[in-house]
N, C-alpha and C positions, 0 to 999 in steps of 0.2 A: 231838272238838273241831275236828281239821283238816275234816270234813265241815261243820260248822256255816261256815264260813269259807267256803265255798263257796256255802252257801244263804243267806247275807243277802243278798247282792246280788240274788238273785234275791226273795225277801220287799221290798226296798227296789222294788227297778223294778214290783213286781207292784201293789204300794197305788200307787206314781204312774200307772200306767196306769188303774187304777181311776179312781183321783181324775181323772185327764183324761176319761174316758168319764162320769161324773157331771159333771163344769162345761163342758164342751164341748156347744155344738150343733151336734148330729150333723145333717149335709146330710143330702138325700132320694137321694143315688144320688152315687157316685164321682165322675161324670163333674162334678155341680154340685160339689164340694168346692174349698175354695178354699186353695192353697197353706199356709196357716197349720194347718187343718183335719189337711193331710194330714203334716205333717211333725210338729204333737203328736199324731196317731195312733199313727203307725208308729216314730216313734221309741221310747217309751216300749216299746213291743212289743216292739218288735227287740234292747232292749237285757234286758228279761226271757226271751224266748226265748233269749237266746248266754249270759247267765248261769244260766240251768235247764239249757241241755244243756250247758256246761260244768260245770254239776256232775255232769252224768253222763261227759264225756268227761275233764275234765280236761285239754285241751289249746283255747287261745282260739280259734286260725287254724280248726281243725276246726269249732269252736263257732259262729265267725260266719259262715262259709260253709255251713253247715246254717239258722242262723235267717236269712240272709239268701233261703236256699230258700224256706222255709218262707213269708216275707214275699212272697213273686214269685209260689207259688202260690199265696194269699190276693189279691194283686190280680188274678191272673190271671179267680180262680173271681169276681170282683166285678164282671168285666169281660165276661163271659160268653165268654176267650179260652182258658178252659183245657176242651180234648179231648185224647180219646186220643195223638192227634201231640204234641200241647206236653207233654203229662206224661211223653211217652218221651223226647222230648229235654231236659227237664230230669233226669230221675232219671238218664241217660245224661250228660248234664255234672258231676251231683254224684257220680257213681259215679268219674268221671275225676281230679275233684278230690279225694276221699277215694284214692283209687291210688295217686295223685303225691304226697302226705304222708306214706301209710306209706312209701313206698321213700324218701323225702327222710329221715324219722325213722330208717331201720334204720341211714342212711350216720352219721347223728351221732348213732350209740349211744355210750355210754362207753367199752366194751368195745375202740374204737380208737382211743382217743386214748392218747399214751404217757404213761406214768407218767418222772418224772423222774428218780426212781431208774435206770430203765433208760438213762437219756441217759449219767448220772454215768459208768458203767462203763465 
């Protein structure tokens, strides 16, 4: 049950993305897209991708900074900007940012903060 709680959102964002990709008319290339075009694209996207891989992470920060990866190489490869160089310094920025959360996570484990019993004494 706690999983199911996790994948509707994702089921929810995944049919409106749909549904925008059928009522929308899709421009002939990125570059003609017109600000409206581009912001019911990628939103819908962007908000299925951070709730799919937070149902695999379980953590949102993590979540949206991967689907927001995810979304920058998608424009990159539309743009004809993504090579070997931009794919090493993106997977090299998102490796930086997953690093910086685990040790941010270890520091606010439970396991340090004090119980108040221990104050009492």
């Amino acid at each position: 049950m706690a999983k199911l709680k996790f994948l509707i959102p994702s089921i929810f964002f995944g049919l409106v993305f749909i549904l925008v990709l059928l009522n929308i008319a899709p421009p002939k290339s990125l570059n003609e897209a017109s600000l409206n075009q581009l912001f019911l694209f990628f939103t819908p996207l962007f908000l299925f991708f951070t709730s799919l891989i937070n149902f695999y992470f379980k953590f949102l920060i993590k979540s949206l900074f991967l689907s927001f990866w995810i979304i920058l190489l998608l424009i990159f490869k539309s743009l004809n900007f993504l090579n070997p160089i931009t794919l090493i310094i993106l997977l090299i920025g998102l490796l930086l940012i997953f690093i910086y959360f685990k040790k941010t996570l270890k520091k606010l484990s439970p396991t340090k903060i004090p119980k108040l019993s221990s104050l009492q004494k």
